[in-house]
C-alpha positions in Angstrom: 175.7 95.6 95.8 178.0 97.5 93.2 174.5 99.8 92.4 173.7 100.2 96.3 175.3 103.8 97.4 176.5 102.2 100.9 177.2 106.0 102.5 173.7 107.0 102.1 172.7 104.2 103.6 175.4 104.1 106.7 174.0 107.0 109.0 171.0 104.9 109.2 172.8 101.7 110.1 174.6 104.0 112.3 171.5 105.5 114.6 169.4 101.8 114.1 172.6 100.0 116.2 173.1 103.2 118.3 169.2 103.1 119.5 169.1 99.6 119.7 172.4 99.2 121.6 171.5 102.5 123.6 175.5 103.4 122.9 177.6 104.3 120.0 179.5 101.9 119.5 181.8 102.0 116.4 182.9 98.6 116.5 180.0 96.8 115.9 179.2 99.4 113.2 182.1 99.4 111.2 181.3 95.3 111.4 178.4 95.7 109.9 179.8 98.1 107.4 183.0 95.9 106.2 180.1 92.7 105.6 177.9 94.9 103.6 181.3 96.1 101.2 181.7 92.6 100.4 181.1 91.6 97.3 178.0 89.1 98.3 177.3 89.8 102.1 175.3 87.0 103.4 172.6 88.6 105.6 172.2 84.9 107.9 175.6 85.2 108.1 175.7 88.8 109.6 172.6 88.2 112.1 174.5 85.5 113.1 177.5 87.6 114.2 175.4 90.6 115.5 173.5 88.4 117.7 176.0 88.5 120.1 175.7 92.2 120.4 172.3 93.0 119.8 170.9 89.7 121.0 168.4 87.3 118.4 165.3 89.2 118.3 167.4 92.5 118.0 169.3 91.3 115.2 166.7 89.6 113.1 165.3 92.8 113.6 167.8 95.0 112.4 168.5 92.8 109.3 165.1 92.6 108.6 164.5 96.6 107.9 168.7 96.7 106.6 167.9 94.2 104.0 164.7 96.2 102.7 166.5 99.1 102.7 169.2 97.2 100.6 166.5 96.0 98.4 164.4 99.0 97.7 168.0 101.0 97.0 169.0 98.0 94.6 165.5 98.1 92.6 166.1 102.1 92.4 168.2 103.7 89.6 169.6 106.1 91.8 171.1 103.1 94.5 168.7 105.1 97.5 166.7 103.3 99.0 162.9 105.4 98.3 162.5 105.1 101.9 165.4 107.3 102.9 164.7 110.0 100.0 161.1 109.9 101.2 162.5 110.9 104.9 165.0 113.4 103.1 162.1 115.0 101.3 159.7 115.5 104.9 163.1 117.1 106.3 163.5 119.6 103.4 159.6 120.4 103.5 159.9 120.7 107.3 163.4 123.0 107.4 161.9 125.2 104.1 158.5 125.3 106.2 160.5 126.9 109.2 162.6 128.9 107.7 159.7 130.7 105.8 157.4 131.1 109.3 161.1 132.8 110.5 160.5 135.2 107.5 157.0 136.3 108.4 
């Protein structure tokens, strides 16, 4: 976990338990947040306690796509997971692509 850059990856964990919750709730976030700045979070052991919030299919789902994320940003040297700089990339592209039809 000590090569995993945690802030990149909290805005998604963030909007995943916002959409899946349908509120913002900042306890259950922070929760989640807190087990994965342990030094070896156990993902049963946080599905386990997010079922209550985000109910068992929510919550295997949600760990799921977290611990891929977790995964890919390990197996990178930069600690990002490639999905997230992939979606960073198609956001640049997109803003750069607007801001030159502005210019025309």
């Amino acid at each position: 976990m000590s090569k995993i850059k945690l802030d990149v990856i909290k805005p998604w964990i963030q909007d995943k338990l916002t959409e899946m919750l349908k509120i913002d709730d900042d306890v259950v976030v922070d929760f989640v947040y807190n087990q994965l700045e342990e030094k070896y979070p156990d993902p049963k052991k946080i599905q386990i306690n997010l079922t209550g919030f985000l109910n068992g299919k929510n919550a295997r789902e949600f760990m799921a796509e977290l611990w891929a994320l977790l995964i890919s940003a390990q197996e990178n040297p930069t600690g990002i997971p490639d999905s997230l700089i992939d979606l960073k990339r198609e956001e640049l592209a997109k803003k750069k692509e607007k801001e030159d039809k502005e210019r025309e």
